[in-house]
Backbone bond lengths (Angstrom), bond angles and torsions (degrees), N, CA, C in turn:
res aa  C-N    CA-C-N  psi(-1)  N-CA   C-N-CA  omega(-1)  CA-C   N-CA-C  phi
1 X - - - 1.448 - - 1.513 111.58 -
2 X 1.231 133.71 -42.49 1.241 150.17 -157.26 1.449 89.83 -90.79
3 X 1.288 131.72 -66.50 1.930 120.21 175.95 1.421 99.51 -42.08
4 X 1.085 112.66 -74.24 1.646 112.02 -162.28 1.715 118.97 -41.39
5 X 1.615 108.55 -34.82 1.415 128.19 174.97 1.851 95.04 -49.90
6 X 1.766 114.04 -92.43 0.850 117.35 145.38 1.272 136.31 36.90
7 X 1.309 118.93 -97.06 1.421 140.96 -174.76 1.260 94.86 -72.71
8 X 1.645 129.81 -70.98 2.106 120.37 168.64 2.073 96.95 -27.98
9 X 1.095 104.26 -64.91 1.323 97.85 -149.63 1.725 100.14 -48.42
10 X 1.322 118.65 -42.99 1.314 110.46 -169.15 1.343 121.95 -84.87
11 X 1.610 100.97 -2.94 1.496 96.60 177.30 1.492 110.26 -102.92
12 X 1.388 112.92 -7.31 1.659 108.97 150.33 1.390 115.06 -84.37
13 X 1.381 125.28 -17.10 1.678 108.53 137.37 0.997 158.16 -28.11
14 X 1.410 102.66 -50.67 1.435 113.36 179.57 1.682 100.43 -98.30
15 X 1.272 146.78 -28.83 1.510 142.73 155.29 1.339 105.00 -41.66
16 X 1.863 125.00 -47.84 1.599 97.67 -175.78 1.428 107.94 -100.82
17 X 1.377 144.51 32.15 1.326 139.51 110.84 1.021 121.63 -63.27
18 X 1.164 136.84 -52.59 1.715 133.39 -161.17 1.639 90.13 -64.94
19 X 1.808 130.07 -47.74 1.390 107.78 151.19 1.294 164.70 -33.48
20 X 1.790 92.57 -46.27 1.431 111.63 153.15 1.355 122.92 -63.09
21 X 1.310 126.81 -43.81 1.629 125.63 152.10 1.368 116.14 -23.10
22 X 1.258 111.65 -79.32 1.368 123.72 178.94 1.742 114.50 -36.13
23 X 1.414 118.02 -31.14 1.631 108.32 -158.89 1.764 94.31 -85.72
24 X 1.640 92.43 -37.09 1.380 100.86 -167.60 1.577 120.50 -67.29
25 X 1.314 79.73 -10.88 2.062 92.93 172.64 1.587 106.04 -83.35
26 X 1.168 100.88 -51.56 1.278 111.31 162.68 1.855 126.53 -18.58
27 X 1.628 94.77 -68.67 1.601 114.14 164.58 1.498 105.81 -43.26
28 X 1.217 98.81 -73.95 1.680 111.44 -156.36 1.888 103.34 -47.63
29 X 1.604 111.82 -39.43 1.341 101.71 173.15 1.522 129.73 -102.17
30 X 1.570 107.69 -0.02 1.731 110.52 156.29 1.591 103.60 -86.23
31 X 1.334 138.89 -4.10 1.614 105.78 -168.07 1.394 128.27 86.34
32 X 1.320 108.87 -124.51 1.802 114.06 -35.12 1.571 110.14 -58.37
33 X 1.349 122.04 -36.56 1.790 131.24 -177.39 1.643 106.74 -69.34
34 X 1.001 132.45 170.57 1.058 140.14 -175.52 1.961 103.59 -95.84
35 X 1.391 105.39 -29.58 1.673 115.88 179.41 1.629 81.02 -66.40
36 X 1.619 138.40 -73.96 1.132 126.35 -158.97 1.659 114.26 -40.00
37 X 1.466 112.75 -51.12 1.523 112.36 155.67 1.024 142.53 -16.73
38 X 1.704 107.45 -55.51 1.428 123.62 -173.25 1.333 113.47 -72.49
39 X 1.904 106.05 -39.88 1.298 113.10 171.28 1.742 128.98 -69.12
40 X 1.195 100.00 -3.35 1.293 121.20 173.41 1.076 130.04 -83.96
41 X 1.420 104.53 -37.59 1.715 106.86 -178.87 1.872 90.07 -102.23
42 X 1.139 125.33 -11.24 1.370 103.51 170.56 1.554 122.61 -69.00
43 X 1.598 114.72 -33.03 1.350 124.59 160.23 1.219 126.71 -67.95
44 X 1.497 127.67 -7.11 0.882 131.08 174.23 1.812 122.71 -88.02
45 X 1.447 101.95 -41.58 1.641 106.18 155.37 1.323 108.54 -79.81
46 X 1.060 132.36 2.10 1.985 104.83 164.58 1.067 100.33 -91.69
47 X 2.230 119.26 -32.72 1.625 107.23 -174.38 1.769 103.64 -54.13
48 X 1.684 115.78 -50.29 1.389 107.12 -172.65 1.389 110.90 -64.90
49 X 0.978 139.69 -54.40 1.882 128.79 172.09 1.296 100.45 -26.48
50 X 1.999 124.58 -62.65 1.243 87.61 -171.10 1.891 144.34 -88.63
51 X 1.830 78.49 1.20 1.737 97.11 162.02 1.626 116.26 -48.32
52 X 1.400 112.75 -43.00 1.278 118.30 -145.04 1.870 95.29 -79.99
53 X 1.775 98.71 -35.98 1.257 106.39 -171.58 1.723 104.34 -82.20
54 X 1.334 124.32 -49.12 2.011 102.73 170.17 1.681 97.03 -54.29
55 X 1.050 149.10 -28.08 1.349 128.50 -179.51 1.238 117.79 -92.52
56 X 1.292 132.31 7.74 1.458 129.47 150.25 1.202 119.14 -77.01
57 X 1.657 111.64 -37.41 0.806 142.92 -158.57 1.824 115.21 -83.75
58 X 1.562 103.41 -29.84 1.363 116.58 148.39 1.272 134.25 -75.51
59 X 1.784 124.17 -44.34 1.486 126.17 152.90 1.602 123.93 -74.63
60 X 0.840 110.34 14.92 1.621 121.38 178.96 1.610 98.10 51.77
61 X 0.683 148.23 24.13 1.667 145.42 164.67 1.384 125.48 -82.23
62 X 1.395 111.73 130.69 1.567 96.74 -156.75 2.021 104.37 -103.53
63 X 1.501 110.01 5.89 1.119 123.18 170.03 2.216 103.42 -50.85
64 X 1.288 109.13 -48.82 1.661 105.65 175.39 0.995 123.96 -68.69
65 X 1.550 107.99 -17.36 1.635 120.83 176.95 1.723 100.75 -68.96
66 X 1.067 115.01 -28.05 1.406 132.98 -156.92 1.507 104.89 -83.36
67 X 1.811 102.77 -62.19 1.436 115.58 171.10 1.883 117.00 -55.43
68 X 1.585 95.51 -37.27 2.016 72.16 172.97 1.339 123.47 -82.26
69 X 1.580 107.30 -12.84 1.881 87.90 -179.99 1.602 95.66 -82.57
70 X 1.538 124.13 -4.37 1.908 81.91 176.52 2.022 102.47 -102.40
71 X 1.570 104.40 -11.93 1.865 89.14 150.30 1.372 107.84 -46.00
72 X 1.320 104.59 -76.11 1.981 97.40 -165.33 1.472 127.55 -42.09
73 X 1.743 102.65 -35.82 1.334 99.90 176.79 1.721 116.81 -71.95
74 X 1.051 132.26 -40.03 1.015 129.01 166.70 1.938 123.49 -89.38
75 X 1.326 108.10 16.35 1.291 107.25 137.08 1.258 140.48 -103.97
76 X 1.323 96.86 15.61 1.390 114.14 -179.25 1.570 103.42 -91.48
77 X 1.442 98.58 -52.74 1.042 92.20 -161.22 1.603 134.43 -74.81
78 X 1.686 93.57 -4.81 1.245 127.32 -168.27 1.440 99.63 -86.17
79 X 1.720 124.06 -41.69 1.728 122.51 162.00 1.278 122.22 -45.56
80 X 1.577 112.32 -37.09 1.220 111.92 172.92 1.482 151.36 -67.28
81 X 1.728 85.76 -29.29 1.144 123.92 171.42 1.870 109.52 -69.21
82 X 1.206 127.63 -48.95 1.051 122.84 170.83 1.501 121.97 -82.78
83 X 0.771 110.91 -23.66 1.391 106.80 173.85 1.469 111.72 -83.92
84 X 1.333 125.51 -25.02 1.297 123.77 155.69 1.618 99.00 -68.08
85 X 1.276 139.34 -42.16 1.492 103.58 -163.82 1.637 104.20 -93.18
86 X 1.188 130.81 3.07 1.632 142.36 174.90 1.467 89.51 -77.17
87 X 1.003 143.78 -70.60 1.668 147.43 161.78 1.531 127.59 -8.51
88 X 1.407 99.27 -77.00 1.441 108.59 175.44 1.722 117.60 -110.41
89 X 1.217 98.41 -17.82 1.738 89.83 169.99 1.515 104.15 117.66
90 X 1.947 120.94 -15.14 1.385 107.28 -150.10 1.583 63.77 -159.57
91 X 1.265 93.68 160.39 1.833 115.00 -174.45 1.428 84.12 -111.41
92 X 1.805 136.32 -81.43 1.427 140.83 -170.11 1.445 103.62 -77.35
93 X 0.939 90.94 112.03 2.026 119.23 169.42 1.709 92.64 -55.73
């Protein structure tokens, strides 16, 4: 009972990310501001981090465990990066 629970639960997991993906693509290519953008593709690598993690998390493989911390790490760093250059105009001072 508890696998079967489980496995439903995570596979309506990954349907309402792979949705949330979709809206946030959505953002990033309606706009209209370029901040709406930024906020767009920032939701869009946490939706995939946490795709990657219910789907590790469904094949038990810890290779996706692997793949979302370097999404996160380099969507991090990539928010920063734009929003520092939406700010001042220039990412390197």
């Amino acid at each position: 009972m508890s696998a079967t629970l489980l496995v439903t639960a995570l596979s309506f997991a990954q349907i309402a990310l792979a949705l949330a993906g979709c809206f946030a693509g959505w953002r990033i290519l309606r706009g209209p501001r370029a901040q709406d953008r930024v906020i767009g593709l920032d939701t869009l690598y946490v939706t995939a981090m946490l795709l990657f993690l219910v789907t590790g998390m469904r094949t038990g493989s810890s290779f996706f465990f692997e793949a979302a911390m370097v999404i996160g790490l380099l969507g991090f760093v990539a928010t920063v990066a734009m929003a520092k250059f939406l700010l001042r105009g220039e990412v390197i001072e």
